[in-house]
N, C-alpha and C positions, 0 to 999 in steps of 0.2 A: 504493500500500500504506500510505501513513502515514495517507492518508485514512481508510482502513478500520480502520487504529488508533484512532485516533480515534474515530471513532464506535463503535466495541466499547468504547474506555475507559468514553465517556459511558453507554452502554446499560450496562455493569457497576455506574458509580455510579449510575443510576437504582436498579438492581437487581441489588445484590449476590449475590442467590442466584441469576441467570440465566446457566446454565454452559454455553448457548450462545453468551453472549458472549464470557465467557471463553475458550472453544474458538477464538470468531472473533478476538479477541486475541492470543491465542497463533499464531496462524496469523501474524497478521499481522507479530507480533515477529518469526515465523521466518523469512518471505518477506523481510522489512528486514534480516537477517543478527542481530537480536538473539537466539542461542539459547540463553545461560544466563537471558536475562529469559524465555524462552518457556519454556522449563524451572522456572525455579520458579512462574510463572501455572499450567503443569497440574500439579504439585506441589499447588497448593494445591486446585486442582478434585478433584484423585483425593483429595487427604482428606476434601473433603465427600461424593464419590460412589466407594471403590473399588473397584467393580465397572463401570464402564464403560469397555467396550470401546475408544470414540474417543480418549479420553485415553489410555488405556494404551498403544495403539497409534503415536501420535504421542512418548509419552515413548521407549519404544522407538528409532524411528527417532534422536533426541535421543542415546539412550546406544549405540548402533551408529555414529552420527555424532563421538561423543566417542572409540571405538575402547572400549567396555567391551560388548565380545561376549556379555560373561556374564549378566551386565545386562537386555541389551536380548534377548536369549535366555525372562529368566526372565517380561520384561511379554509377549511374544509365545506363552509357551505359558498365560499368564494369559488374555490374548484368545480363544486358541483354548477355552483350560477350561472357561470363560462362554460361550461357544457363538454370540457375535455377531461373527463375523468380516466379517457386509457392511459395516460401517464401512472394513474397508481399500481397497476399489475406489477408494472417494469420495477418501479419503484421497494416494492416490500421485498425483493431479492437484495436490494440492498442497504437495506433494515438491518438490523443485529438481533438475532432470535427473540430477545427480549423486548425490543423495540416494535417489532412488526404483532407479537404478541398484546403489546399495550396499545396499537393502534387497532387490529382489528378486534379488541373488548373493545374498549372505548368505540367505535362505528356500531358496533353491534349492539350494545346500549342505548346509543343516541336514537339509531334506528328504530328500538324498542318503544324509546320513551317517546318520538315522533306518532309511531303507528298507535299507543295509547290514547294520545293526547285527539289525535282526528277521530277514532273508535267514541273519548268522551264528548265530541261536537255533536 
């Protein structure tokens, strides 16, 4: 994983505006256990692009991972609003078992307590 940091830095400073590398950067900080560095990397992607889904979705996980529900609540129905939800499949491969486990309870809940709430309408 450092290796692929690395080379994401490099590919960024070739080309700073290339926010796929950025994404692969931020990956890799998260994978090395750096997530407030991974955290402000897509910080700074989502304010050149914020309407994409991959980033938001990964900040998410970031602020569920921090324990701010509310947070990570509000980039998740952002993703969903934008309408590009196949970025998450991709996404929870590169989760950390534990991670991808607290994000699919967490969905799984939310979903729960959605489908109650229109059940009580």
């Amino acid at each position: 994983t450092p290796g692929v940091y690395h080379l994401a830095s490099l590919l960024v400073e070739l080309d700073a505006s290339d926010e796929a590398s950025r994404i692969l950067c931020a990956d890799a900080l998260y994978q090395m256990g750096c997530v407030e560095e991974a955290h402000k990397l897509l910080l700074l992607a989502l304010s050149r692009n914020p309407q994409r889904s991959p980033i938001l979705a990964r900040l998410a996980l970031l602020q569920l991972k921090k324990g701010f529900m509310y947070d990570g609540n509000q980039l998740l129905k952002k993703v969903i609003r934008i309408g590009d939800t196949s970025c998450l499949l991709p996404i929870m491969d590169i989760f950390k078992d534990e991670d991808r486990k607290l994000m699919q309870t967490h969905c799984h809940f939310r979903a729960l307590a959605i489908l109650k709430d229109k059940q009580e309408d």
